[in-house]
C-alpha atoms as an extended CHARMM CRD file, in Angstrom:
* protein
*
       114  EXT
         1         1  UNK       CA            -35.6210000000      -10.8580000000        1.2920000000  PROA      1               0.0000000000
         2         2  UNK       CA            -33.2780000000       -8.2240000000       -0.3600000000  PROA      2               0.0000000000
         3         3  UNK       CA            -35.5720000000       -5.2010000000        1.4160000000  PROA      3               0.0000000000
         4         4  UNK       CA            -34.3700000000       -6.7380000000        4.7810000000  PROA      4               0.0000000000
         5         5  UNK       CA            -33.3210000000       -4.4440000000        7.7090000000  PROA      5               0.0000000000
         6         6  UNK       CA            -31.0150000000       -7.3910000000        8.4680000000  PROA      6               0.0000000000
         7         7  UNK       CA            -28.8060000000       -6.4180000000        5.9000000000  PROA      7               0.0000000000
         8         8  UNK       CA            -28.3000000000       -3.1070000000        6.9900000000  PROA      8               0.0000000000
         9         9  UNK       CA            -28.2520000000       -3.6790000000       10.7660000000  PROA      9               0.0000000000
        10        10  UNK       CA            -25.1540000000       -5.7150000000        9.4890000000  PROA      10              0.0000000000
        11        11  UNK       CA            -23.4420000000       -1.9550000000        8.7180000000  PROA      11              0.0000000000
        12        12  UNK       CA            -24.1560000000       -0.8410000000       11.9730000000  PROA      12              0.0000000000
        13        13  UNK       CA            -21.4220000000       -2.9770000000       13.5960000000  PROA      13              0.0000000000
        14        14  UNK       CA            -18.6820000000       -2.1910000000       11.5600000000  PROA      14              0.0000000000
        15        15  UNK       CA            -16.4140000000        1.0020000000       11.6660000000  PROA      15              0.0000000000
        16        16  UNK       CA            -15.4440000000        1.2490000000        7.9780000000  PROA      16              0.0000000000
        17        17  UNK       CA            -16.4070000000       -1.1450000000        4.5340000000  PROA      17              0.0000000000
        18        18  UNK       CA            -13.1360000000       -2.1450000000        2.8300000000  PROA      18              0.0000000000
        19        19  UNK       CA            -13.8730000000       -3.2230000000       -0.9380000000  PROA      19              0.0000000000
        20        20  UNK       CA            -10.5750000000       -4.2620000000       -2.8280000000  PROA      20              0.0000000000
        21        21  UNK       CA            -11.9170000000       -5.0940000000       -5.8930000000  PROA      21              0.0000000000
        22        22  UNK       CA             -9.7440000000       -4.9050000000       -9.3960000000  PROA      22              0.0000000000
        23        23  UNK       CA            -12.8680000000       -4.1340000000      -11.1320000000  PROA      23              0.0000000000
        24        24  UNK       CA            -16.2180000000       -2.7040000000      -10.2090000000  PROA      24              0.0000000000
        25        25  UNK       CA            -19.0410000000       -0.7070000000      -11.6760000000  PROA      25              0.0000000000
        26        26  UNK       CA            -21.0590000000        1.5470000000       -9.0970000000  PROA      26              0.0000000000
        27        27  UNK       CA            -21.0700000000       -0.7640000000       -5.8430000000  PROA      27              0.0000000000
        28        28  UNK       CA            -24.4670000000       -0.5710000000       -4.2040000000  PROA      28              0.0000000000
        29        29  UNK       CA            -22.4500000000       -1.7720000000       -1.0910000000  PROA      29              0.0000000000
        30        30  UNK       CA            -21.0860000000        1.3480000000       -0.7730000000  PROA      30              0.0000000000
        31        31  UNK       CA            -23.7860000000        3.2940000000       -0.8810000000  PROA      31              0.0000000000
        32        32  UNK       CA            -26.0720000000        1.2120000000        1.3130000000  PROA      32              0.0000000000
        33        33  UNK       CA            -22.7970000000        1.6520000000        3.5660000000  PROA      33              0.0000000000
        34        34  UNK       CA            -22.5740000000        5.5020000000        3.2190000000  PROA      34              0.0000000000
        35        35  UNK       CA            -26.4620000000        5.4230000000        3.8930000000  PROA      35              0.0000000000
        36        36  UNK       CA            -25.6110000000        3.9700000000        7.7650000000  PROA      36              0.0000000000
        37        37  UNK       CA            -23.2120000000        6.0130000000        8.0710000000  PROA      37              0.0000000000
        38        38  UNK       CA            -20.0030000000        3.9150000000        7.6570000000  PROA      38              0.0000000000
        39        39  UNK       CA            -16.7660000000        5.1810000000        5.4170000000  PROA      39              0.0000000000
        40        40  UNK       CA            -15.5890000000        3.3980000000        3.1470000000  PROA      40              0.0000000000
        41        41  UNK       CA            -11.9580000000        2.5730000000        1.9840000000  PROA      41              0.0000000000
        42        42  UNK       CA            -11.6790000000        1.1360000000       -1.5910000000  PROA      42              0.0000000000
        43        43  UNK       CA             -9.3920000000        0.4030000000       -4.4410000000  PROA      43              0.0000000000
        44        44  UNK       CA            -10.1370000000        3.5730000000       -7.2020000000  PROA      44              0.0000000000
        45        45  UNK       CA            -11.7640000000        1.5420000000       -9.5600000000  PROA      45              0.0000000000
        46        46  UNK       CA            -14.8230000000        1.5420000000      -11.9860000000  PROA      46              0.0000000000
        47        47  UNK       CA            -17.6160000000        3.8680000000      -10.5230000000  PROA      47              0.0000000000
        48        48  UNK       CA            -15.6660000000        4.0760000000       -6.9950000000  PROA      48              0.0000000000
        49        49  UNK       CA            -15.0330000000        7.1510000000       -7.7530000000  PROA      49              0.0000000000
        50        50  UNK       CA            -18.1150000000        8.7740000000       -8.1840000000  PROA      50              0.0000000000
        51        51  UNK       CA            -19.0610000000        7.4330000000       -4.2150000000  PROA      51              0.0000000000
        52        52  UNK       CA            -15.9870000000        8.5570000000       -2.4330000000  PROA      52              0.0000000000
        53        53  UNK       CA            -14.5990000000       11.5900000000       -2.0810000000  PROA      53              0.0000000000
        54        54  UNK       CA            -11.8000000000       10.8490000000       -0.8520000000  PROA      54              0.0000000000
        55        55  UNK       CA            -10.4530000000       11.9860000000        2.5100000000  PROA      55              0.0000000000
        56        56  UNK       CA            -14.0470000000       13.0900000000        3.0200000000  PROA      56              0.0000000000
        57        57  UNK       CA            -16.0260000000        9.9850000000        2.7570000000  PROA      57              0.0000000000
        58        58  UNK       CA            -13.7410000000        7.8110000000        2.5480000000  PROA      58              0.0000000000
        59        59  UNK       CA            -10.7610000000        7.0170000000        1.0120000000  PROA      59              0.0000000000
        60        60  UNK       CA             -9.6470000000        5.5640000000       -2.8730000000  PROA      60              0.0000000000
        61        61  UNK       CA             -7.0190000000        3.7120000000       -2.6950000000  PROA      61              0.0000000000
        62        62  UNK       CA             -4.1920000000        2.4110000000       -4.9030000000  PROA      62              0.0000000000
        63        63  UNK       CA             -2.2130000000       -0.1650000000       -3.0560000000  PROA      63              0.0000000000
        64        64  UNK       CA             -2.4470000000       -3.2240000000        0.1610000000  PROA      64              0.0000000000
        65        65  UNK       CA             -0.1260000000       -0.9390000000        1.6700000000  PROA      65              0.0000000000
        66        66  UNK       CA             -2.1580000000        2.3330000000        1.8640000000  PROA      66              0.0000000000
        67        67  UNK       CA             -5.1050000000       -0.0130000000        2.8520000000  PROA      67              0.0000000000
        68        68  UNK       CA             -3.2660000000       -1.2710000000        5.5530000000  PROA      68              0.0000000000
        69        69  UNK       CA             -2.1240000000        2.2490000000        6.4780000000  PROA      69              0.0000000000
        70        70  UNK       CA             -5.8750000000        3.6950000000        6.0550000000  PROA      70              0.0000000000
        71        71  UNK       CA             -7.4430000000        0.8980000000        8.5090000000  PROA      71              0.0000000000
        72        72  UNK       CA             -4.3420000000        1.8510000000       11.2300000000  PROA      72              0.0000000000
        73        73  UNK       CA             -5.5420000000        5.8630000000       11.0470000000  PROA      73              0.0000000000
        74        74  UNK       CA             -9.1470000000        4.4070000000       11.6390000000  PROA      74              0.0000000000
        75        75  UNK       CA             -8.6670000000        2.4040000000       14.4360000000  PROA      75              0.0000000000
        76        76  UNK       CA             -6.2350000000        5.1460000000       16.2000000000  PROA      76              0.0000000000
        77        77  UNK       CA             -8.8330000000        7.6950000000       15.4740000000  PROA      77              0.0000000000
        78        78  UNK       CA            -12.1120000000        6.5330000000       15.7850000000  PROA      78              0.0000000000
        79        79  UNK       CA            -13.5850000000        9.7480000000       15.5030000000  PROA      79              0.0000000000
        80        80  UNK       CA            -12.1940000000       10.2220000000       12.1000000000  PROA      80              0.0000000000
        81        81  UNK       CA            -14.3380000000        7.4050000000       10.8170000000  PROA      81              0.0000000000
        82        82  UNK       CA            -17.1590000000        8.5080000000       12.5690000000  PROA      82              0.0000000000
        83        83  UNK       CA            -16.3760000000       11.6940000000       11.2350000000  PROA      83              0.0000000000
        84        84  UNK       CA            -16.3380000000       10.4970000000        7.7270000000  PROA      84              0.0000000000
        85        85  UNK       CA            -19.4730000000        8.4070000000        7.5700000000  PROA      85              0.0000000000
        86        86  UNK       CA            -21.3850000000       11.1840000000        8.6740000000  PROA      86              0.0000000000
        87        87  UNK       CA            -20.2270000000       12.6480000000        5.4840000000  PROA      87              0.0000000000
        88        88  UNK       CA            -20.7060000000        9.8250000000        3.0750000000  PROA      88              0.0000000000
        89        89  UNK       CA            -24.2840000000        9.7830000000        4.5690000000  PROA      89              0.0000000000
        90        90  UNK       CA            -25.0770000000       13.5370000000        3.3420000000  PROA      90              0.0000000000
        91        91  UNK       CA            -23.1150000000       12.7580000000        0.4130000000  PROA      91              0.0000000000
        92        92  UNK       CA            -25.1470000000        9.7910000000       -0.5570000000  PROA      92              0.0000000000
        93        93  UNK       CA            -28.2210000000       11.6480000000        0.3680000000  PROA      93              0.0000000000
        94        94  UNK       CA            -27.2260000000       14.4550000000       -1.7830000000  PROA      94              0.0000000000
        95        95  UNK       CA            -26.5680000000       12.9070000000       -4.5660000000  PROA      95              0.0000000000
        96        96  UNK       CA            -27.7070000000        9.5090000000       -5.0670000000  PROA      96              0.0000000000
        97        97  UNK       CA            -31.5860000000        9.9790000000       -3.7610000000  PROA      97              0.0000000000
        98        98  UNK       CA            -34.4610000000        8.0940000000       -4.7400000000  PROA      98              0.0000000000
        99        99  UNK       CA            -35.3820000000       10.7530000000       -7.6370000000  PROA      99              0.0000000000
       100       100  UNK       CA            -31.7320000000       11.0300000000       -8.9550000000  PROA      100             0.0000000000
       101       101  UNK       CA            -31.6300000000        7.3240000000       -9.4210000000  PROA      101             0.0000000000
       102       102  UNK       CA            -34.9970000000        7.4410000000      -11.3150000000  PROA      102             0.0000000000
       103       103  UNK       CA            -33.7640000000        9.8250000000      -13.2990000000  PROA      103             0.0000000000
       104       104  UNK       CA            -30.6110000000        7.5770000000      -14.3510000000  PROA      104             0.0000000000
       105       105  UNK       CA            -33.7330000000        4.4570000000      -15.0770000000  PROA      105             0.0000000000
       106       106  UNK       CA            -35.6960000000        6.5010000000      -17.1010000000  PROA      106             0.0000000000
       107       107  UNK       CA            -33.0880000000        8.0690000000      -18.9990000000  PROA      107             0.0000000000
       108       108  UNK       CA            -31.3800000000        4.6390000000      -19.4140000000  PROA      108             0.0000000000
       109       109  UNK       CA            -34.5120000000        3.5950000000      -21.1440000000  PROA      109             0.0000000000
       110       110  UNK       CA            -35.1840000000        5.9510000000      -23.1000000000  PROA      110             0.0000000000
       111       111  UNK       CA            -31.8640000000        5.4010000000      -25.0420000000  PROA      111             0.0000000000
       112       112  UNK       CA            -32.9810000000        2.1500000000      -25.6240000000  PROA      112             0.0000000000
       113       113  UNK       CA            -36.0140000000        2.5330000000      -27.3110000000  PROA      113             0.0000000000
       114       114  UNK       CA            -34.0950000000        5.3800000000      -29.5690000000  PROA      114             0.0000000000
């Protein structure tokens, strides 16, 4: 079932999603990671963008390296992370609610029937 609470009990024991994709649209992974409040660091990519602010909610990322460097600040400063998902939850919230996204549908299918 893709409704399951399993799924995102699964966020709630991790301190950060990495996503290091080379392309991506808008991951829903993110924002059902933002939702229980976890940060997330990913490569800048497709719609990554628009779901991280980075150094707020997370962080975009360019390179392994920073990555690397990102997940040592994390785990030396829990708090930050903690910190930072707190954020990506009101951020989420904000901006990607139930009525925003039905927004997005409707106007989606309007453009198609034009």
């Amino acid at each position: 079932d893709v409704c399951s609470s399993d799924l995102y009990l699964a966020y709630d024991t991790i301190d950060c999603l990495l996503m290091f994709s080379h392309t991506e649209g808008t991951p829903r992974s993110i924002l059902e990671a933002a939702l229980r409040g976890v940060p997330t660091l990913a490569k800048a990519v497709g719609g990554v963008g628009e779901i991280i602010q980075h150094g707020i909610t997370g962080y975009s990322i360019q390179t392994e390296q920073e990555l690397i460097q990102r997940m040592r600040n994390y785990a030396d400063n829990p708090q930050q992370a903690l910190e930072m998902g707190i954020a990506a939850n009101t951020f989420i919230k904000n901006r990607h609610g139930i009525n925003d996204e039905l927004k997005d549908i409707c106007h989606v299918a309007k453009s198609l029937v034009a």
